[in-house]
N, C-alpha and C positions, 0 to 999 in steps of 0.2 A: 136159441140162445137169447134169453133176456137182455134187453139193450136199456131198459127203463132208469139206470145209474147214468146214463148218460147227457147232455140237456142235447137239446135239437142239432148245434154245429157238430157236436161230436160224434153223432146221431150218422148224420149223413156222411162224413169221413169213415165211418167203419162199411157203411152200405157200402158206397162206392169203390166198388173195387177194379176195376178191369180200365186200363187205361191211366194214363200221367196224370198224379193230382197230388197239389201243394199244400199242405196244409199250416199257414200262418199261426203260431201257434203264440199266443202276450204271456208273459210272463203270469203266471200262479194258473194259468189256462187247463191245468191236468190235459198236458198232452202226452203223456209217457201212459195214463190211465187209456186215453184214447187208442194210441198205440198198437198198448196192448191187449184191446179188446180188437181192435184191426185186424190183428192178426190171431186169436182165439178166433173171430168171425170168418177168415179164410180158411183155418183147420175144421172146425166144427161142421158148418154152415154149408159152407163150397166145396167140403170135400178134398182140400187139395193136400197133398202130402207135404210132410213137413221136409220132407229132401228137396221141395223144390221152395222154399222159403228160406230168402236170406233178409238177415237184419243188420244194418253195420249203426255202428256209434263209436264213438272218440275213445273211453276208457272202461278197465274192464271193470267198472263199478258199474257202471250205467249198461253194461252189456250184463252184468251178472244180477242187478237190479231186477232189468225185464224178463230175465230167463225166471229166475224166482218167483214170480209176480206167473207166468204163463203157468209155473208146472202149478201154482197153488190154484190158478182157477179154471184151467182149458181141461174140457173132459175128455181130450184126446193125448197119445204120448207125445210127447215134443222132445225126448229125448234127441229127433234128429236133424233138430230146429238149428239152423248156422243163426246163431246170435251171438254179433260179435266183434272186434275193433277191424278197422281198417287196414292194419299192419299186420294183425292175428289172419287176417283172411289172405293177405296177400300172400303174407309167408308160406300161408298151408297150399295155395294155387301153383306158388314156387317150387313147393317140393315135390309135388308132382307134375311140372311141365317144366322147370327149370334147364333138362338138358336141350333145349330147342335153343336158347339162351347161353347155353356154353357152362350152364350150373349142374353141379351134383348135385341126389337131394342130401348130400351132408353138408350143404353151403354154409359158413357162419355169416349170422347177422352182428355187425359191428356195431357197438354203443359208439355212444357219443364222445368217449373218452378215447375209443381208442380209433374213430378216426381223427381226432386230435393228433393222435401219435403219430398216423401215416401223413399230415399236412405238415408237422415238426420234422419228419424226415425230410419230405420232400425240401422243405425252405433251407434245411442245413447242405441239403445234397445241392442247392445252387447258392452259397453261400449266403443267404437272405437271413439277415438278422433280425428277430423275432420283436423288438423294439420296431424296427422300423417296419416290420408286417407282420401283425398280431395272428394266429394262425387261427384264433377267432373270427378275426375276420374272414377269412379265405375258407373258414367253415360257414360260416353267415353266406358269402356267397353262395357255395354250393347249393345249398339251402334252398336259398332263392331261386335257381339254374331248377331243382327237380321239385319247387311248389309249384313252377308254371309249368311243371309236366316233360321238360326236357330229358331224354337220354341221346346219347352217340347216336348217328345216323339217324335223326330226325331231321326234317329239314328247320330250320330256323327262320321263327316269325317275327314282327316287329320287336316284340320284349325279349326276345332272347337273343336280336341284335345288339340290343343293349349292350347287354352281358359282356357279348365279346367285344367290345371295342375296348375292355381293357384285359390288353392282350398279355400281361404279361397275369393275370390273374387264371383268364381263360386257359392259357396252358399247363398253370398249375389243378386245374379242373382236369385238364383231359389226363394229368398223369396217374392225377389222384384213383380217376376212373380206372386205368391202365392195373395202378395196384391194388384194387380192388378186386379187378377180374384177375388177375394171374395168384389174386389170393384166397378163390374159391369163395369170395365174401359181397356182399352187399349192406350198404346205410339205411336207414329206418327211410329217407325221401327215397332209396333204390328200392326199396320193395313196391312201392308204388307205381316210379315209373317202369320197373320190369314189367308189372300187369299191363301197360299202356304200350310196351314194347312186344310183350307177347301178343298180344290181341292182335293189334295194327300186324305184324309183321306175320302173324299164322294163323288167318282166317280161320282155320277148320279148328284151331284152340278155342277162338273167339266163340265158335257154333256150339261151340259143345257147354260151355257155362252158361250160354244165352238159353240153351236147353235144358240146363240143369235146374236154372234162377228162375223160375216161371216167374215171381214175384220178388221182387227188392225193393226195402224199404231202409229209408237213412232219416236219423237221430240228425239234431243239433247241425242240418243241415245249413245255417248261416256260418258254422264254423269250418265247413270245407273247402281247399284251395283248389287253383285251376286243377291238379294233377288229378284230384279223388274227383270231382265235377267230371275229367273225361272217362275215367276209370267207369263208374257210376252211367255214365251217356254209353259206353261201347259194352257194357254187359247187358241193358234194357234197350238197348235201340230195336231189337226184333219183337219182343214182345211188348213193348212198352207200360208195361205192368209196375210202372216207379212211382212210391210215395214219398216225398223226402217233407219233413217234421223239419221246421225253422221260424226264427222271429230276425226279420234284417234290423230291426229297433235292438236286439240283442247281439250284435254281430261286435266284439270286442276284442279281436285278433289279430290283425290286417298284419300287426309286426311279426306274427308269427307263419304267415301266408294265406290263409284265411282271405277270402275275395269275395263281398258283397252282389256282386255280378252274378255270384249264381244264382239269387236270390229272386235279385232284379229284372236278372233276364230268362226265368225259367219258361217262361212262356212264350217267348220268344225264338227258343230251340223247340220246347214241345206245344207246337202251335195247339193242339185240344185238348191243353192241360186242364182242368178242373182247379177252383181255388176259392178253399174251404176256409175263414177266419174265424180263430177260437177265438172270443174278447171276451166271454166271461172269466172275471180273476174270483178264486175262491182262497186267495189267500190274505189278502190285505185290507184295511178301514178306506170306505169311499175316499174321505179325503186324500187319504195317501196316491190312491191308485187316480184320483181325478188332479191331483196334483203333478204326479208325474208325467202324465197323457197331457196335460199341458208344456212340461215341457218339452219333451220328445216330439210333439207335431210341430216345433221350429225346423226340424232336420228334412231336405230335399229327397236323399235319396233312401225312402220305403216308400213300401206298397200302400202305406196306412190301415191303423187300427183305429177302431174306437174303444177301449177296453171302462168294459163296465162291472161291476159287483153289486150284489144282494147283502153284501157284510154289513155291519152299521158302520154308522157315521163316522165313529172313532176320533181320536183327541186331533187337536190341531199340528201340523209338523212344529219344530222347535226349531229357529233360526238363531243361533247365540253367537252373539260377536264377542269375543274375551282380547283382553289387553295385549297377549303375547301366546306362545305353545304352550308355557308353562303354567300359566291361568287356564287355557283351553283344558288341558293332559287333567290339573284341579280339578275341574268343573266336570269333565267327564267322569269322575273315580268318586264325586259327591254325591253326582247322579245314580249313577250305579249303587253308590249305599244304601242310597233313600230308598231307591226301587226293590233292593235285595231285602231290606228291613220292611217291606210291606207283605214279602212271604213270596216273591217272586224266585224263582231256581237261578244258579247263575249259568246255567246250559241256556238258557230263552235272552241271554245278551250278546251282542258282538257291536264290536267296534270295529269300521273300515277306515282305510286310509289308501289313497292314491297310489302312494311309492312304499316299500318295505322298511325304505329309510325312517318313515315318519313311525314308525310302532314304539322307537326308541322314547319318545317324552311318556307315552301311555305305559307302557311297560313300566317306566319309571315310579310315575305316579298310583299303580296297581298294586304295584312291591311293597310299596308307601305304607298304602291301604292294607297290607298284609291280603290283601286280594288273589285266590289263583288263575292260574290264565294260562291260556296255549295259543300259539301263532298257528294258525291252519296254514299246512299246506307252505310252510317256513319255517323259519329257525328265528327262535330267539334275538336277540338286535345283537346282546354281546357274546353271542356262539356264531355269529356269522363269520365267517374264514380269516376275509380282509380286516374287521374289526379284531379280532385275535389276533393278525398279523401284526398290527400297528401297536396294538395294547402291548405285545411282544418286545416294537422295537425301544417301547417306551418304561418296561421293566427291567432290559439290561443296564439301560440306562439308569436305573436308582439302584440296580443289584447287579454286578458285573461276576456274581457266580450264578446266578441264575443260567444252568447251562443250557435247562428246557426251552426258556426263550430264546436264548443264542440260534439253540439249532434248529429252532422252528423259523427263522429268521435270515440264516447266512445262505441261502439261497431263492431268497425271494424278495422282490422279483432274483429269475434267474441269473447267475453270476460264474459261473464254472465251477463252485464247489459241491461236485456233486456226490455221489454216495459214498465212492470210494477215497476220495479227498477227506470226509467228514469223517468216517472211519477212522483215517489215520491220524486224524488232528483230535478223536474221543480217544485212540488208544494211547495216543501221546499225554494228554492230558490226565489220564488215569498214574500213567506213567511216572510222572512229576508230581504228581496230586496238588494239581493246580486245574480253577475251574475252567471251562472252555474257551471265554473272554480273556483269562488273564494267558491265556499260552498265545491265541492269535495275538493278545497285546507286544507277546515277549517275542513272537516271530515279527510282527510287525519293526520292533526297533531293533531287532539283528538276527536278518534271515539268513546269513548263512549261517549260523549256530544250526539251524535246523534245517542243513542239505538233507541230512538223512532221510528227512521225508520223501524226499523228489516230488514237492510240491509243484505246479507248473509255471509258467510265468504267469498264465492268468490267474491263477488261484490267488498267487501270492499280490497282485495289485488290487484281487478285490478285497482280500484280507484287508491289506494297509486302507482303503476307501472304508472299508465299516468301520474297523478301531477308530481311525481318524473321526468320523459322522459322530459317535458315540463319544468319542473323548471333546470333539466340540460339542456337542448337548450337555455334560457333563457340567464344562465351564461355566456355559448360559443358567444351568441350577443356580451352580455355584455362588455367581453375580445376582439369584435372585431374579433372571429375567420370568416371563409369563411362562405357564405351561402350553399357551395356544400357542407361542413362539415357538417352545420347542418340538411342540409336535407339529407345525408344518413347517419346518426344517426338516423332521426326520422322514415328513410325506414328500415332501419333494426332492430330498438328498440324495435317501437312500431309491430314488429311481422307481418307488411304487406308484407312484401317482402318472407318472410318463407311461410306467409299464399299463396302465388298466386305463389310461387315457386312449392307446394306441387299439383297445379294443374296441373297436365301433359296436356291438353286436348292443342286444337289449341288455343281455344281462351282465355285459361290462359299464353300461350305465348305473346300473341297480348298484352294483358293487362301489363307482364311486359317490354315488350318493349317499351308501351310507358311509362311508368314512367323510362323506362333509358331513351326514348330522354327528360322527363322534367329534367331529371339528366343534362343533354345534354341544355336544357335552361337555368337555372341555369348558369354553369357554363361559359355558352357565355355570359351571363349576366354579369357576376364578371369580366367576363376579358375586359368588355368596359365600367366598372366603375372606378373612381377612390376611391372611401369609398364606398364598395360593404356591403350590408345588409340586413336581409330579406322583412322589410318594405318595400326598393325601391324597390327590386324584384315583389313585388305582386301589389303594384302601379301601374307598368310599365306593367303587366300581364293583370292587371285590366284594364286599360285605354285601354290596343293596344284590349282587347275582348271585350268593350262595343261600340266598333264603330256602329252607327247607321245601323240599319237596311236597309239594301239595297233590292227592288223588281226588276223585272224584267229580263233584260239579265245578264245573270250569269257564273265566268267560273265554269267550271266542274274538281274540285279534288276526286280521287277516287285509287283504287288496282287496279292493274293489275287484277286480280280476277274480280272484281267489273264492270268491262269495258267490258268483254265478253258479245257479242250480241250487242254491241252498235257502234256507230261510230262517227269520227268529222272530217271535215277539218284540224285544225290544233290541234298535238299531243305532247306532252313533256313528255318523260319519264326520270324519275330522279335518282338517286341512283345505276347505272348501275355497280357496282363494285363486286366482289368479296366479299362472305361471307354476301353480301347482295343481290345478284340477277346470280350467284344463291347465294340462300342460306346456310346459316354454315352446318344449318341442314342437306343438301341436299349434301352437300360435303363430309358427316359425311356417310352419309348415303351408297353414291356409283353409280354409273353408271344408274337406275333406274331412282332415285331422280335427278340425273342430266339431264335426259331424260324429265322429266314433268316439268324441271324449264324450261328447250330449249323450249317444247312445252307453259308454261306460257309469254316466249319472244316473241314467235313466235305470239303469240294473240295481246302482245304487237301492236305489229311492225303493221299487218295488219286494226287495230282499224285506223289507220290513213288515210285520203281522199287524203290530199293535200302536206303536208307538215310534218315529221317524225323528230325530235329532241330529242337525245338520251346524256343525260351529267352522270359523272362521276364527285366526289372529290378523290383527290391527298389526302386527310389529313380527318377524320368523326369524328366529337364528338359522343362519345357512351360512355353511363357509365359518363360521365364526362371528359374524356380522348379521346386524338387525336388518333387515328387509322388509319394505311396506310396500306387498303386493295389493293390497286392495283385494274386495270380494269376488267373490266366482262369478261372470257373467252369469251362471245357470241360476243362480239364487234368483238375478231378476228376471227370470222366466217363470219364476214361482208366484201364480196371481195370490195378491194380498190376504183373497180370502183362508187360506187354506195353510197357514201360520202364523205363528205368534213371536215374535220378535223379544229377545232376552239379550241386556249387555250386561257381562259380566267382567267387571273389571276389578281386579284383586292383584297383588303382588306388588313391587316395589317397581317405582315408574323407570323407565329407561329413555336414553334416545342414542340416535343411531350414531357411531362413530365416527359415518361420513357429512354428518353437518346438522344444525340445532333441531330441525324437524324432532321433535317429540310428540308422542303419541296424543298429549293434550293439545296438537296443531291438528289434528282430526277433530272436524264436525260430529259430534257423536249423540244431537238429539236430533231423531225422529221427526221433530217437528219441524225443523227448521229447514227444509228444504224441499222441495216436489219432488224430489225422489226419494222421500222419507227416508230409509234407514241406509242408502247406500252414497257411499261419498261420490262425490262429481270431479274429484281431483285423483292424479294418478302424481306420484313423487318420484322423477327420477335424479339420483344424487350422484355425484362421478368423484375419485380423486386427482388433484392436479399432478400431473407427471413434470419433472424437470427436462425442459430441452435438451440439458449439457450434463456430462455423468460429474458427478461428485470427487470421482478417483480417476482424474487421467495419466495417464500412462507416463511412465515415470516419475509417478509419486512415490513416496516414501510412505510406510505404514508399520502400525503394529498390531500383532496379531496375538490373541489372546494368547494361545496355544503355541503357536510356531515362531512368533517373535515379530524381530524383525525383518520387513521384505521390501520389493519395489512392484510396483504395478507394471506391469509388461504388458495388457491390452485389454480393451474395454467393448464391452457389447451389451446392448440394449439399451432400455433409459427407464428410471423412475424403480416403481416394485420391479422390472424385472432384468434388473442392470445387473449384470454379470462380469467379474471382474478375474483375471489371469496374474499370480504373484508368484514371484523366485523370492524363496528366501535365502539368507545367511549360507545353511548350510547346504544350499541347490538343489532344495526341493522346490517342485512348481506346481501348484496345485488352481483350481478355478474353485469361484464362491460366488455365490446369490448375494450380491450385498446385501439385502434385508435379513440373510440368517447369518451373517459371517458378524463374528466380534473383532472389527475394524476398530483401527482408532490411528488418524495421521498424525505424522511425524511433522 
């Protein structure tokens, strides 16, 4: 077998075969090329049958990548090559040793949705209201429980004492287990710890794969958690015939159980491991790649690389400070013009971003451009669920026949009006031929006219609560108040923002992020109207997301996440500031967290071929509100040589709500300070809250809507003063002063 495509590291990685050996592989390194001559050099070369050759990796692109790549060059058949995902193998182990385990092999493997549904039974069957424990979460736990490899009858170590000391969660674990097994089924983390279940618990199972696997070899090894680490350890420990393919500088998972330790400590378990580093990049311009290897050697815990390239030199990175998002979102869609008018494809660009949330300004300004584009690997900002949800509660509100959004709406967050309820209030309303809001309206002011439903009693008070939210947003139009008013009234009223606050997990973060950046459209909306209202707002939502369908070349918006494995000519990464890259979280968190956001830059920075474009805002709408995070520590990790510094300041000046600080109170020349282009002040602004509520209790009031009332009892202080009213005709209802149209008596 000709090895001569290979250079020297790669060289020696396919020789070596016999015995534990890591191969570090840096990013653009063709380690998937190495791979797969590794293992063409076991079939060919050594003779060895491809029944005893397993390959695991993460997805079945990367698994159906390498198989393709083998049949097109190995002069041997590989048809019986196990190349393949971690889940895909466990499951096939499961159906044939499953009954040792108490499984048939017709066991159903449960998605994601539908152990959702057995943690929503379980929380109704002990009367646990889903507000007050998100079954998100209690699925995050689980999670957690079988990425460090836990099943029943393990004994339990340090981290999985954790676990259980919260006891009232743990027992919703073991029940979840219970109906798992009495349902012939297993979770994507149970396939895994079943393999760590069967091995440990039936030695002669263990012997038999150990003999089957003469060689195992694992893919994207920094991305495996403790479970697939033992899994991997107890199928190779007799023959030790293990190569696992990772970069710990690439390791950008940890939230999804992903543990740098195995990385770390590979050699540490296999004392005569071998450890081969790839550091030639054959993808990127010196600059780039010597730019980023400067930043990355700040972080403690890797092995260390030196990653070097033969590429040329290539242009200098672009550091561009812009006035605010909406100057940056500009500046990025001008760039891209220039670049696509010089004959460049628009398949060779992509734009990353931190958070999902943030694609909303770029999308925007793409549209603009009449530009087409596809979010990898996500959705759209306003096809995103929550964003439709809100948009939703925010078109009943200017069209009260709009019945589409009614019903996409009257039960979310959840409220007891569930399918059979909605049934009988569509076929009522066909009935009447009256739209879906105005019949809840006409049950809402005299429910018993509509006994005949046998609506329940819950039904009927969440009804009256919607009508009510809706008929007071209605008013606020009316009066002409802000459209950001009325949509965080209807985020916080109508119980969405509580409901997806209660979700701890990652992707109930994601979710509320972006409804602060639609908080965040909104409000850039108001402030380049002159009669701002929600109509025009969803108009102007509507028009700029029904732009025709575009085929073809496409650019590429996507996560930094989202981008790992891939690569383009030209790169724009956006949002490079503080509290968003890194992260709050990760600021919050400590040193750690600071290390896997470096390493998330660092993936950044090398996805790039040609050209690397890295901006920052001076000023971010979040929330509704101007925020002056200041730049990304990792920028000043970037030695001077190896960028060119660009301020782009365009659009109409602003300053922040919360006090005069304006963007021209930023130092913004380069020369004037030893730390050239990065400010030396961080701005933090607070608003003053009142000691004593505005409305004590037994005040008199009038209420836009319901008239007049008396204040009955007061809770909180300032934005989040919350106040209890009887009125007139002995209704009692509770409001947010800041969204209620109060006015005393």
């Amino acid at each position: 077998m000709n090895l001569d495509f290979l250079n020297e590291s790669q060289r020696q990685a396919v020789l070596l075969t016999d015995g534990p050996i890591m191969l570090l592989a840096g990013a653009g390194s063709g380690k998937t090329r190495t791979l797969v001559a590794r293992i063409q050099y076991l079939l060919e070369e050594k003779r060895v049958s491809p029944f005893q050759v397993l390959a695991v990796t993460f997805s079945n692109k990367a698994a159906r990548e390498m198989r393709e790549r083998l049949a097109a060059n190995a002069q041997v058949n590989v048809g019986a090559l196990q190349v393949t995902t971690f889940h895909a193998f466990c499951a096939k182990v499961l159906r044939m040793e499953g009954a040792y385990l108490g499984l048939s092999k017709n066991f159903t493997i449960y998605d994601d949705g539908e152990s959702q549904s057995i943690i929503k039974a379980l929380l109704a069957k002990h009367g646990i209201n889903q507000k007050e424990l998100s079954p998100y979460t209690v699925a995050a736990y689980i999670d957690g429980l079988k990425n460090l490899g836990y099943y029943i009858g393990l004994a339990r170590n340090e981290d999985v004492e954790k676990y259980a000391e919260d006891r009232r969660m743990w027992d919703l674990f073991l029940e979840y287990e219970a109906e798992l097994h009495r349902s012939n089924a297993v979770d994507f983390g149970g396939l895994i710890t079943g393999i760590l279940n069967l091995f440990r618990s039936f030695p002669e199972v263990q012997r038999k794969y150990q003999d089957k696997f003469k060689y195992v070899l694992v893919d994207e090894y920094q991305d495996t958690n403790r479970a697939q680490f033992e899994m991997i350890l107890l199928l190779s420990e007799a023959h030790r015939n293990l190569c696992v393919v990772g970069d710990e500088d690439q390791s950008i998972y940890s939230w999804r159980g992903a543990d740098i330790r195995n990385i770390l400590d590979f050699e540490k378990v296999f004392s005569e491991a071998k450890l081969i580093k790839l550091e030639q990049n054959y993808r990127s311009s010196k600059k780039i790649i010597e730019a980023a290897s400067e930043v990355i050697a700040r972080n403690v815990a890797r092995k260390g690389k030196q990653m070097w390239t033969n590429n040329d030199e290539g242009d200098e990175i672009k550091i561009v400070e812009c006035r605010d998002d909406r100057a940056e979102a500009e500046y990025v869609a001008q760039q891209i013009k220039l670049i696509a008018n010089e004959g460049v494809s628009l398949k060779d660009i992509a734009v990353f971003y931190r958070n999902n949330a943030h694609s909303r300004t770029i999308e925007d300004a793409l549209r603009k451009e009449k530009f087409p584009y596809r979010v990898v690997a996500g959705i759209k900002f306003y096809d995103r669920k929550e964003v439709k949800d809100m948009i939703s509660y925010m078109r009943i509100v200017v069209n009260k026949k709009d019945s589409l959004a009614l019903t996409r709406i009257i039960n979310t967050p959840a409220r007891g009006v569930g399918a059979t309820s909605l049934r009988k209030l569509e076929d009522e309303a066909v009935r009447l031929q009256l739209s879906l809001f105005e019949l809840i309206e006409k049950i809402a002011e005299a429910p018993h006219e509509y006994k005949h439903l046998s609506l329940s009693g819950k039904v009927q008070s969440a009804i009256n609560q919607l009508v009510h939210l809706v008929q007071e947003v209605q008013v606020l139009e009316n009066q002409n108040h802000s459209p950001t008013f009325s949509y965080e009234k209807l985020l916080n009223e109508s119980g969405y923002y509580e409901f997806l606050r209660a979700d701890k997990t990652y992707e109930g973060a994601a979710r509320l992020e972006n409804l602060e950046e639609l908080m965040s459209a909104v409000k850039q909306f108001e402030e380049s109207e002159t009669e701002p209202n929600l109509v025009k707002f969803l108009e102007t939502i509507t028009l700029d997301t029904t732009v025709e369908e575009q085929t073809g070349e496409l650019i590429s918006l996507m996560t930094v996440h989202g981008s790992k494995g891939l690569e383009y000519p030209y790169v724009f990464l956006i949002g490079a500031e503080e509290n968003i890259f890194p992260s709050y979280r990760s600021l919050e968190i400590g040193p750690s967290a600071i290390e896997e956001e470096r390493r998330l830059f660092y993936v950044a920075m090398t996805r790039a071929m040609k050209q690397l474009t890295i901006s920052f805002a001076q000023g971010r709408m979040l929330w509704g509100s101007l925020k002056f995070n200041g730049p990304s520590q990792f920028l000043q990790e970037i030695p001077e040589r190896y960028y060119k510094w660009i301020s782009y300041q365009t659009g109409p000046k602003r300053s922040s709500e919360y006090g005069s600080k304006s963007y021209d109170d930023f130092d913004q020349s380069p020369e004037s300070s030893d730390d050239a282009v990065f400010y030396k002040e961080k701005v933090y602004q607070t608003k003053r809250t009142s000691s004593t509520s505005n409305y004590p209790s037994g005040s008199k009031i009038l209420h836009a809507l319901y008239g007049e009332g008396t204040i009955l009892d007061t809770e909180g202080m300032g934005q989040e003063e919350k106040v209890t009213i009887q009125f007139r005709d002995g209704i009692r209802k509770k409001f947010m002063v800041k969204f209620a149209p109060l006015q005393k008596l």
